[in-house]
GUTINU-262259 format. One record per atom (N, C-alpha, C): atom name; z, x, y. Coordinates in nm, 2 decimals, decimal comma. Layout:
BEGIN
+------+--------+--------+--------+
: atom :     pz :     px :     py :
+------+--------+--------+--------+
:   CA :      Z :      X :      Y :
...
+------+--------+--------+--------+
This chain:
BEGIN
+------+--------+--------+--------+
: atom :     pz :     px :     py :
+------+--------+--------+--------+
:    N :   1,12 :   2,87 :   4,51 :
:   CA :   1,25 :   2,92 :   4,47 :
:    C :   1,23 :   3,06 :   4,42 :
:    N :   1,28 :   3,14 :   4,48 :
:   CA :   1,24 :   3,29 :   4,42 :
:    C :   1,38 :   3,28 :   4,28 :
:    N :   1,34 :   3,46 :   4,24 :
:   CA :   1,43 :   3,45 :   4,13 :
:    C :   1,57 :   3,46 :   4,10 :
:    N :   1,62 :   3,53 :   4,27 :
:   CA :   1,72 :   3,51 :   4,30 :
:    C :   1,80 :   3,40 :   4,31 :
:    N :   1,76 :   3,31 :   4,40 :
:   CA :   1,78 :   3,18 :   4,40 :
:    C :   1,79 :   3,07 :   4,26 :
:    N :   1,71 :   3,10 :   4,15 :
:   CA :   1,68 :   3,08 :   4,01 :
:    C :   1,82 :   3,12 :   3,97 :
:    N :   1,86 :   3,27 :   3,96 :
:   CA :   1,97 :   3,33 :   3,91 :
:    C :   2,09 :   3,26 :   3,94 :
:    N :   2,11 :   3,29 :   4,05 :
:   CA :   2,21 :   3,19 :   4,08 :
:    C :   2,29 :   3,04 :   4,08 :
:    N :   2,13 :   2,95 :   4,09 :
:   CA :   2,16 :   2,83 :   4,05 :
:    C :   2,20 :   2,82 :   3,87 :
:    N :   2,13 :   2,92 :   3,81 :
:   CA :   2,17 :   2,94 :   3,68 :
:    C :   2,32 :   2,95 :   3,66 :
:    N :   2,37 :   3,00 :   3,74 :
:   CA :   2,53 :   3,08 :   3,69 :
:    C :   2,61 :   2,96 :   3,78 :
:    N :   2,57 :   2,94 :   3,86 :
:   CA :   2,63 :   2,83 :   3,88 :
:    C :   2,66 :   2,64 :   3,80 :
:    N :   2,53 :   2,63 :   3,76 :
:   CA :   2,54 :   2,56 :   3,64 :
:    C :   2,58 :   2,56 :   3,51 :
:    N :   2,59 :   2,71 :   3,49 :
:   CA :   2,65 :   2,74 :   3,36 :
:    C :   2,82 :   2,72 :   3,38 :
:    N :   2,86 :   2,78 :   3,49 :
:   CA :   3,02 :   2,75 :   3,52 :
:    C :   3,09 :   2,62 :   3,50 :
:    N :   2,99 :   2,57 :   3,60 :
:   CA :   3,02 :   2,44 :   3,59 :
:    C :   3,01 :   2,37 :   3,45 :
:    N :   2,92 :   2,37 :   3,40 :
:   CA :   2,93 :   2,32 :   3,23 :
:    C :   3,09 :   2,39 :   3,15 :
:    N :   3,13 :   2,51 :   3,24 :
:   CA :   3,22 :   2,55 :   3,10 :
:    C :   3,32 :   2,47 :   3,16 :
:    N :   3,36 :   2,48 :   3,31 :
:   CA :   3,47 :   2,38 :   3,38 :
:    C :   3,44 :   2,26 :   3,31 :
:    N :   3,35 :   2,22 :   3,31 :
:   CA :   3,34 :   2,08 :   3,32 :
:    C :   3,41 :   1,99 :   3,14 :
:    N :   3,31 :   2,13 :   3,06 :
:   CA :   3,39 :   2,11 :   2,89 :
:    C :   3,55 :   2,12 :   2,90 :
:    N :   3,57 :   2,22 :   2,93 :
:   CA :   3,78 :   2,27 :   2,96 :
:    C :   3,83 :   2,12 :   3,00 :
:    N :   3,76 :   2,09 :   3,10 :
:   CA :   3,80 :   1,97 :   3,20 :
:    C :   3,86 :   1,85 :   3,14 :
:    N :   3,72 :   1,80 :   3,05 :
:   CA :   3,72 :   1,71 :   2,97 :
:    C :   3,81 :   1,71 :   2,85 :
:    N :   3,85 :   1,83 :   2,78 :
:   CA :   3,91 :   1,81 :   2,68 :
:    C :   4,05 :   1,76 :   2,73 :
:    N :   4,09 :   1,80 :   2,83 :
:   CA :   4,23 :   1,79 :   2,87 :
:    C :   4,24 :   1,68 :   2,88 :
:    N :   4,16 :   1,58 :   2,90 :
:   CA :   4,17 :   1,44 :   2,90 :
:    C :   4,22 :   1,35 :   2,77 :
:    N :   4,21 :   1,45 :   2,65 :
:   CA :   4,24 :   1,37 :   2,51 :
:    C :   4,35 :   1,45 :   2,46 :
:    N :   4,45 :   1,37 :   2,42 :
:   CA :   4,59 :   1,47 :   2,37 :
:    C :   4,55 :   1,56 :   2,22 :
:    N :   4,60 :   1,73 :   2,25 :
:   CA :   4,56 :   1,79 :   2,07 :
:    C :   4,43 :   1,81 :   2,13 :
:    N :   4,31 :   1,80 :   2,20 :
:   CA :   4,22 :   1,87 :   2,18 :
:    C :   4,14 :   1,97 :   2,24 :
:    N :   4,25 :   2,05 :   2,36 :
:   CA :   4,27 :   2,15 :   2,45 :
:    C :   4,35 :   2,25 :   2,37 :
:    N :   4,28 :   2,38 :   2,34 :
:   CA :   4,40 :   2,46 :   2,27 :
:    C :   4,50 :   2,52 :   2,39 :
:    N :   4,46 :   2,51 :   2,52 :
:   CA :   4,54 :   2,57 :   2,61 :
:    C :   4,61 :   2,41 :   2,66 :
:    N :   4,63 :   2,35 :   2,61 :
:   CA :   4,74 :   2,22 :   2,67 :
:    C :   4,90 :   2,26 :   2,67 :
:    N :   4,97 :   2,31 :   2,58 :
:   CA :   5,09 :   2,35 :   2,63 :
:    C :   5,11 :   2,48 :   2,73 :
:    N :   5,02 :   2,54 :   2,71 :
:   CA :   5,05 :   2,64 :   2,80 :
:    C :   4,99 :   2,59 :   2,94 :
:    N :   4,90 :   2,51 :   2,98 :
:   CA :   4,83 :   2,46 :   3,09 :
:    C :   5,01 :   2,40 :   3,13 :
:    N :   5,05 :   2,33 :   3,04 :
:   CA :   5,15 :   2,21 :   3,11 :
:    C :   5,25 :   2,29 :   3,14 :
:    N :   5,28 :   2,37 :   3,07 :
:   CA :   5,44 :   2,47 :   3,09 :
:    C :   5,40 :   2,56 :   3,20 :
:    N :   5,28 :   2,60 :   3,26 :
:   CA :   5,27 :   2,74 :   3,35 :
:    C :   5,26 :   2,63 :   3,48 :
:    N :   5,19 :   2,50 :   3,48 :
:   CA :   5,23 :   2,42 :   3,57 :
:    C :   5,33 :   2,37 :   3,64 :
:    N :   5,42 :   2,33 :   3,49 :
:   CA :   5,58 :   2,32 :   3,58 :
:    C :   5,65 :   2,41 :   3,60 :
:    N :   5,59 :   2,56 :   3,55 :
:   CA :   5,71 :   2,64 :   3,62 :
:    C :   5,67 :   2,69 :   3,72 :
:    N :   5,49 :   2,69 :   3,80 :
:   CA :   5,44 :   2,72 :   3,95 :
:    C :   5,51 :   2,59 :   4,05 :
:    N :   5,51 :   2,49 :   3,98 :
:   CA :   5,58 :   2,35 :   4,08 :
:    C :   5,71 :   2,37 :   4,07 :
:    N :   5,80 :   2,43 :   3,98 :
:   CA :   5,96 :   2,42 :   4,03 :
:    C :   6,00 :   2,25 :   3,94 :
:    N :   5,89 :   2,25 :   3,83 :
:   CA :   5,89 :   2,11 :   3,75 :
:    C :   5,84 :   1,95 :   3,83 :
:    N :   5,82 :   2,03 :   4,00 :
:   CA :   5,79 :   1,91 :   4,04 :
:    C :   5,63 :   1,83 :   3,96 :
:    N :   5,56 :   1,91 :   3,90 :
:   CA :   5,47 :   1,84 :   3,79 :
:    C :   5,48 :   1,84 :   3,68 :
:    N :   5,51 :   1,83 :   3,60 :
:   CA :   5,49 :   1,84 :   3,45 :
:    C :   5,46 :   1,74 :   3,34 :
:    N :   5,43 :   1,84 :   3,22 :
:   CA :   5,38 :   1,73 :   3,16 :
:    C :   5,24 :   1,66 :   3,12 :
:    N :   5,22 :   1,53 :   3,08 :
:   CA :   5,15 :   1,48 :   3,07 :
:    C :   5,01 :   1,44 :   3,19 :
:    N :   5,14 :   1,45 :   3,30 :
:   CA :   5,10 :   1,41 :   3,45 :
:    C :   5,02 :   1,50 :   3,52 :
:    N :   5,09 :   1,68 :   3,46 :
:   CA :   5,03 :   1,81 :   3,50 :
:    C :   4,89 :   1,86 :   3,46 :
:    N :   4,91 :   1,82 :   3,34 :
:   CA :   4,73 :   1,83 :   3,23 :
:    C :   4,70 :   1,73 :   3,29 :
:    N :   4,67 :   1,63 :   3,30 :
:   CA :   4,58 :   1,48 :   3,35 :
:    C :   4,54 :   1,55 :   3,51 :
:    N :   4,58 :   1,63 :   3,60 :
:   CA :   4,60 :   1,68 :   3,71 :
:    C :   4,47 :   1,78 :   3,71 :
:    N :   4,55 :   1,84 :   3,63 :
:   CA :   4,43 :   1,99 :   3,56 :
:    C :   4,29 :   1,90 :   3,58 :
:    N :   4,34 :   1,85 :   3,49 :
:   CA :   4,19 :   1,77 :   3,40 :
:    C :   4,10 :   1,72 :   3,50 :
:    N :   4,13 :   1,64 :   3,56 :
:   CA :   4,03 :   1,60 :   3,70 :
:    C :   4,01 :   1,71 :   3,76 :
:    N :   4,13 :   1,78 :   3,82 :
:   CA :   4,03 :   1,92 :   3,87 :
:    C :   3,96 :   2,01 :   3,86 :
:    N :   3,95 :   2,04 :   3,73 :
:   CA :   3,83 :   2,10 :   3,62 :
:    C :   3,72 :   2,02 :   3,61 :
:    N :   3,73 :   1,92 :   3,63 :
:   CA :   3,62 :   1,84 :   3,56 :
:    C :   3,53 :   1,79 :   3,70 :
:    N :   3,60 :   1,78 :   3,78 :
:   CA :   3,59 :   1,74 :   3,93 :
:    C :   3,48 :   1,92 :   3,96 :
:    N :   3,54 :   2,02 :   3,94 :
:   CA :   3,42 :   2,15 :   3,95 :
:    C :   3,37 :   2,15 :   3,92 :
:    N :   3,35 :   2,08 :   3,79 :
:   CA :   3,25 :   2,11 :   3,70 :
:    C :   3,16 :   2,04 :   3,71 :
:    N :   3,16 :   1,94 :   3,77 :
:   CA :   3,05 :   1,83 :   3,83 :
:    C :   2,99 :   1,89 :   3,97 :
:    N :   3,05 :   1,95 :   4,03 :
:   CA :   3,05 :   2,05 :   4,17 :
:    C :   2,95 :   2,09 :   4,15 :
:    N :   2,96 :   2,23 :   4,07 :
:   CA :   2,88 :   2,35 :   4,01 :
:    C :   2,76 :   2,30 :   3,98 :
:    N :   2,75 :   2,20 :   3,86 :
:   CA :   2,67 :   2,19 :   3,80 :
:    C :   2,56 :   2,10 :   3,88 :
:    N :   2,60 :   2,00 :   3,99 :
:   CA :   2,50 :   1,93 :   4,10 :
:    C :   2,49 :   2,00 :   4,25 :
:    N :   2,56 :   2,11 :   4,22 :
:   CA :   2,54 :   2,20 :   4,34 :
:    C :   2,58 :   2,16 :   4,47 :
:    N :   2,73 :   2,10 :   4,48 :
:   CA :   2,77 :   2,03 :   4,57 :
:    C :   2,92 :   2,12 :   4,67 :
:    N :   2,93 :   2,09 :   4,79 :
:   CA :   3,02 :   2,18 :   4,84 :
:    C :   2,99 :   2,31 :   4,79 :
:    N :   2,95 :   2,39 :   4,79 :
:   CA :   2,95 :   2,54 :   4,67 :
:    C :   3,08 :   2,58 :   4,77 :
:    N :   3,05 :   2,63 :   4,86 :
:   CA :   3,21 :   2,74 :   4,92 :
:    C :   3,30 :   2,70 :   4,88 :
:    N :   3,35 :   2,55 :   4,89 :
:   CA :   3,49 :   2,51 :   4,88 :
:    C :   3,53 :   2,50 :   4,74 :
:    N :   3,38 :   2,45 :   4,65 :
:   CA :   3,42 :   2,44 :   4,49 :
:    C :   3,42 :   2,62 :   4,45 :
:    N :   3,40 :   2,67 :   4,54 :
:   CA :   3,38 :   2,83 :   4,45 :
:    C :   3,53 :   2,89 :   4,50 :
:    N :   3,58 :   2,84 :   4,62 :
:   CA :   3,74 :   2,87 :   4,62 :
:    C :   3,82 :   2,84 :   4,56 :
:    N :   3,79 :   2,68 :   4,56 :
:   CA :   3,89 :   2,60 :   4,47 :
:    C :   3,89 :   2,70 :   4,30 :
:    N :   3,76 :   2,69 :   4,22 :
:   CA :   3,77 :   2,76 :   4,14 :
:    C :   3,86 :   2,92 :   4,16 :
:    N :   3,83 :   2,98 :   4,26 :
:   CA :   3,88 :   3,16 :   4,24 :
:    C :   4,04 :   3,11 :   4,26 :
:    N :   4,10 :   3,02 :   4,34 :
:   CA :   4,23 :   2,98 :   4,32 :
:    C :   4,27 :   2,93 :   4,18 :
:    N :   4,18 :   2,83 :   4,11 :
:   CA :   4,22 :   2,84 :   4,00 :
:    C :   4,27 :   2,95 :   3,90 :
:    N :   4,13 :   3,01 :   3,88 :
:   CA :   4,11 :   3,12 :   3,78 :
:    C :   4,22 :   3,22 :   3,81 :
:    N :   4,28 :   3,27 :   3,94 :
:   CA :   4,38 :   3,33 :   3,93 :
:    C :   4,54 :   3,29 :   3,90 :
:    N :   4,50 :   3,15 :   3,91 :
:   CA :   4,67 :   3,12 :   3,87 :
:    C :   4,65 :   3,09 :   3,70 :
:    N :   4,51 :   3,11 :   3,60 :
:   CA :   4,58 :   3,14 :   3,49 :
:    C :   4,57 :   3,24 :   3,41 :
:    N :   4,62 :   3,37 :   3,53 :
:   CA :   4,68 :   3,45 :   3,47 :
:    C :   4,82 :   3,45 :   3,52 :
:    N :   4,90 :   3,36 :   3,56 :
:   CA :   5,07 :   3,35 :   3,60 :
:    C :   5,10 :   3,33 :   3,45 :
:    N :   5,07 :   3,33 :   3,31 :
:   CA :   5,16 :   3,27 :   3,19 :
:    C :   5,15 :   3,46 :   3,17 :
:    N :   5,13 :   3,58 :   3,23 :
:   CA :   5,16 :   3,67 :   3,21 :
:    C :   5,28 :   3,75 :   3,26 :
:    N :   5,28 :   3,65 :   3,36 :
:   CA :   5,45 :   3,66 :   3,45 :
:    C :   5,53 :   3,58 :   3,44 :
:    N :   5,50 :   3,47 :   3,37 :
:   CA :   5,60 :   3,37 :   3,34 :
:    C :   5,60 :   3,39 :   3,19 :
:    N :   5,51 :   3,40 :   3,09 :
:   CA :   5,54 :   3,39 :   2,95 :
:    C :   5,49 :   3,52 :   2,86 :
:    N :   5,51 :   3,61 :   2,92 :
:   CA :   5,48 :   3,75 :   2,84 :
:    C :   5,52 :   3,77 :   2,71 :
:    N :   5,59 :   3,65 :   2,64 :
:   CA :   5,64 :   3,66 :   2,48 :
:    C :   5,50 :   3,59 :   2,45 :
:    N :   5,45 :   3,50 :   2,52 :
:   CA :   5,29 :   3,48 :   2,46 :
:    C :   5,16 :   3,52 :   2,48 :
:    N :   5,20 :   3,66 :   2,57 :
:   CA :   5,04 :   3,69 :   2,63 :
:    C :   5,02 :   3,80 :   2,58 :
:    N :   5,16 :   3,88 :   2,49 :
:   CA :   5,14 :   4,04 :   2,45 :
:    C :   5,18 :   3,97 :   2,31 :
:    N :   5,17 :   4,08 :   2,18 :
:   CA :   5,22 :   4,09 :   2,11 :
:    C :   5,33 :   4,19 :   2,10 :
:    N :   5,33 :   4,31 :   2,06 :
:   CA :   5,45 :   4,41 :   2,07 :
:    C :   5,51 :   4,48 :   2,19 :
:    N :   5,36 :   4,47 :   2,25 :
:   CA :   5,40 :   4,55 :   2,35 :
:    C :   5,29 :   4,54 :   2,51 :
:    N :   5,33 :   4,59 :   2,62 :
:   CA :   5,23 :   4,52 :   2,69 :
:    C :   5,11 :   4,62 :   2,70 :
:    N :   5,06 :   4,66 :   2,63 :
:   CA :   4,91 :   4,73 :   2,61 :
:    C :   4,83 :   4,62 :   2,47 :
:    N :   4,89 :   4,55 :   2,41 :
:   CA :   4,86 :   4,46 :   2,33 :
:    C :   4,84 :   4,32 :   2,34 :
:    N :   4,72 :   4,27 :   2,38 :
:   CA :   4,70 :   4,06 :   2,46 :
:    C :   4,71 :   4,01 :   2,29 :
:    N :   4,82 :   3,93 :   2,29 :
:   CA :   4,80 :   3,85 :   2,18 :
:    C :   4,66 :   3,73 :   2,18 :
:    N :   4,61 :   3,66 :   2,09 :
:   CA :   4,52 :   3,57 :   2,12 :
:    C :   4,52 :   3,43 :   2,25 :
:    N :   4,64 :   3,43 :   2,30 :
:   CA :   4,63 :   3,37 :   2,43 :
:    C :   4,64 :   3,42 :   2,54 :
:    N :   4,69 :   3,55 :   2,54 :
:   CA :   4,64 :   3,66 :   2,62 :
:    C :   4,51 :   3,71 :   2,64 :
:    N :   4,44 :   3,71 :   2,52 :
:   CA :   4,28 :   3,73 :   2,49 :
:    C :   4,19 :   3,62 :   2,56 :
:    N :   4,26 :   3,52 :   2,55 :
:   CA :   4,19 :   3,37 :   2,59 :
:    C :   4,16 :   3,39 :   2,79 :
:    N :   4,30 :   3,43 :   2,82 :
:   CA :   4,29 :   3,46 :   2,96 :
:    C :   4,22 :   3,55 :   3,01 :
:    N :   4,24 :   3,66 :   2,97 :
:   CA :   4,17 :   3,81 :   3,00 :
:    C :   4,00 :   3,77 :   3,03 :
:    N :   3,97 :   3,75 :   2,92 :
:   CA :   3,84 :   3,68 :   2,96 :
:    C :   3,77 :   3,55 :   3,11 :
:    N :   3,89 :   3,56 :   3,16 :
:   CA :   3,83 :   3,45 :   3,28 :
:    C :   3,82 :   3,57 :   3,37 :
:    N :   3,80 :   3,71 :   3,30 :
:   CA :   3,77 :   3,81 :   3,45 :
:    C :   3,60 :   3,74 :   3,46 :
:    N :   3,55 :   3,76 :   3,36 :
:   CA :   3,41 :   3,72 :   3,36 :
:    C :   3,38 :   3,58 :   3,48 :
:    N :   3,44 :   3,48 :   3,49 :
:   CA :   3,44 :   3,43 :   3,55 :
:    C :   3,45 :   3,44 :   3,69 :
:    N :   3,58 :   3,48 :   3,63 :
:   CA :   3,60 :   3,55 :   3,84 :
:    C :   3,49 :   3,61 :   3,89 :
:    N :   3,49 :   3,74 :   3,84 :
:   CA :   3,34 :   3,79 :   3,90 :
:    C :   3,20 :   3,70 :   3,90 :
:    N :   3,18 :   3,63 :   3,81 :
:   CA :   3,05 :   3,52 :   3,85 :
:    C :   3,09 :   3,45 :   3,97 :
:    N :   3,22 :   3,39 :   3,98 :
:   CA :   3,26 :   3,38 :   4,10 :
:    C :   3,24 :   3,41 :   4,23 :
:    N :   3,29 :   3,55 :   4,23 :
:   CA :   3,27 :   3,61 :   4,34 :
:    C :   3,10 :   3,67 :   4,37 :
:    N :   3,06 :   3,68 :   4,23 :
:   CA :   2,91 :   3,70 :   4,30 :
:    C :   2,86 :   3,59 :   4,37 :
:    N :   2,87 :   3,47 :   4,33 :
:   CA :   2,82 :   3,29 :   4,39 :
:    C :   2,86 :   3,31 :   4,54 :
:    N :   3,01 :   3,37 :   4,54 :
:   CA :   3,06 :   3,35 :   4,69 :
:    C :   2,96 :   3,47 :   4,78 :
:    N :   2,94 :   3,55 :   4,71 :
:   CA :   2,83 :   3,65 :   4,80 :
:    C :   2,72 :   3,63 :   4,85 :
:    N :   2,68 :   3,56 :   4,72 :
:   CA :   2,56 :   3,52 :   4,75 :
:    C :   2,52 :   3,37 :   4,85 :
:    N :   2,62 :   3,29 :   4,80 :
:   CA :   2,56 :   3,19 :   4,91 :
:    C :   2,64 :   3,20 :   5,09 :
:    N :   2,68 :   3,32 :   5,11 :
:   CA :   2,74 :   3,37 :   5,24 :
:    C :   2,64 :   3,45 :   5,27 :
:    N :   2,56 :   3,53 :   5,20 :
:   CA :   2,45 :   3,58 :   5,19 :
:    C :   2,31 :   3,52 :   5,31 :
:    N :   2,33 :   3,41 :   5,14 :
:   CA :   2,19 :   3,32 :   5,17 :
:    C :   2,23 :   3,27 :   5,33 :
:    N :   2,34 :   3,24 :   5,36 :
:   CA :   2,36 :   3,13 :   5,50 :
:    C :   2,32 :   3,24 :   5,62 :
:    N :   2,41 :   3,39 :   5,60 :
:   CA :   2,36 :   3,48 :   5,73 :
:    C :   2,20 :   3,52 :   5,73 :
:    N :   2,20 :   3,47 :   5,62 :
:   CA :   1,99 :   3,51 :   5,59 :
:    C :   1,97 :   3,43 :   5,71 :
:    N :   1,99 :   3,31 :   5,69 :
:   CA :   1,95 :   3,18 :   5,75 :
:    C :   1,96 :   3,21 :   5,93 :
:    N :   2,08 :   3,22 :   5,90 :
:   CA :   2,09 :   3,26 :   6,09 :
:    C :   2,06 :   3,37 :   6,15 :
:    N :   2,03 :   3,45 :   6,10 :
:   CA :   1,95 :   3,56 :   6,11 :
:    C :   1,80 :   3,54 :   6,16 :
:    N :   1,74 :   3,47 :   6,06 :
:   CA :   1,60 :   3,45 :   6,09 :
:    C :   1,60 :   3,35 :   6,16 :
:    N :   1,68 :   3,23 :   6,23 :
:   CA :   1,65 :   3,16 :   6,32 :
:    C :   1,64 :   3,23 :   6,46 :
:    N :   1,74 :   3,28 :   6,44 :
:   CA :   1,77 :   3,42 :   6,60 :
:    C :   1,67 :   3,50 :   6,60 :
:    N :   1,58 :   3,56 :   6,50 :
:   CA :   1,51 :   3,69 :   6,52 :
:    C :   1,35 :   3,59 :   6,62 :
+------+--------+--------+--------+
């Protein structure tokens, strides 16, 4: 395993551990700091067709469902989509709840604004995983053909 290959199973296992913590907590009521806002940005992307208790429980498998992905290195493309689909729908409570993502003004992230802002980090780990293992595959067929 070169160090490449090292690197990346690293960041992939690290994701998956943070999916997989987020994941889990949503499973116990009060111990997600982002549970009302997870459940309110969900019923207002559904039109209320989820909400609620039913919406976090929803979450919660699917976070936790990546986070087992990542971390045993399973499906990567489709768990690294699924994830970049995630990660960008939460930043919708900036279009839907901008009395909680700014303070005075919009050059100012209140602390749940701060909370979000920080899944850029993610994204880009993200998108580097997707590079790389689209990467590693044309490696692959490359060197069968040569």
């Amino acid at each position: 395993m070169n160090q490449k290959s090292t690197t990346f199973k690293s960041l992939s296992i690290t994701i998956g551990i943070v999916y997989f913590a987020f994941g889990v907590l949503k499973f116990f009521p009060s111990l997600s700091p982002a549970e009302d806002l997870a459940e309110r940005t969900i019923n207002n992307l559904t039109f209320g067709l989820l909400s609620g208790k039913f919406a976090l429980i929803s979450l919660a498998i699917m976070e936790t469902i990546i986070g087992v992905a990542f971390i045993f290195q399973i499906k990567k493309k489709v768990v690294i989509q699924l994830a970049l689909f995630h990660m960008i729908c939460t930043f919708l409570p900036f279009i839907f709840f901008p009395e909680l993502t700014f303070n005075t003004s919009l050059t100012s992230f209140s602390i749940v604004g701060q909370y979000i802002v920080k899944n850029v980090i993610i994204i880009s780990v993200l998108l580097n995983l997707k590079l790389a293992y689209n990467n590693i595959n044309t490696d692959l067929v490359l060197e069968k053909t040569e």
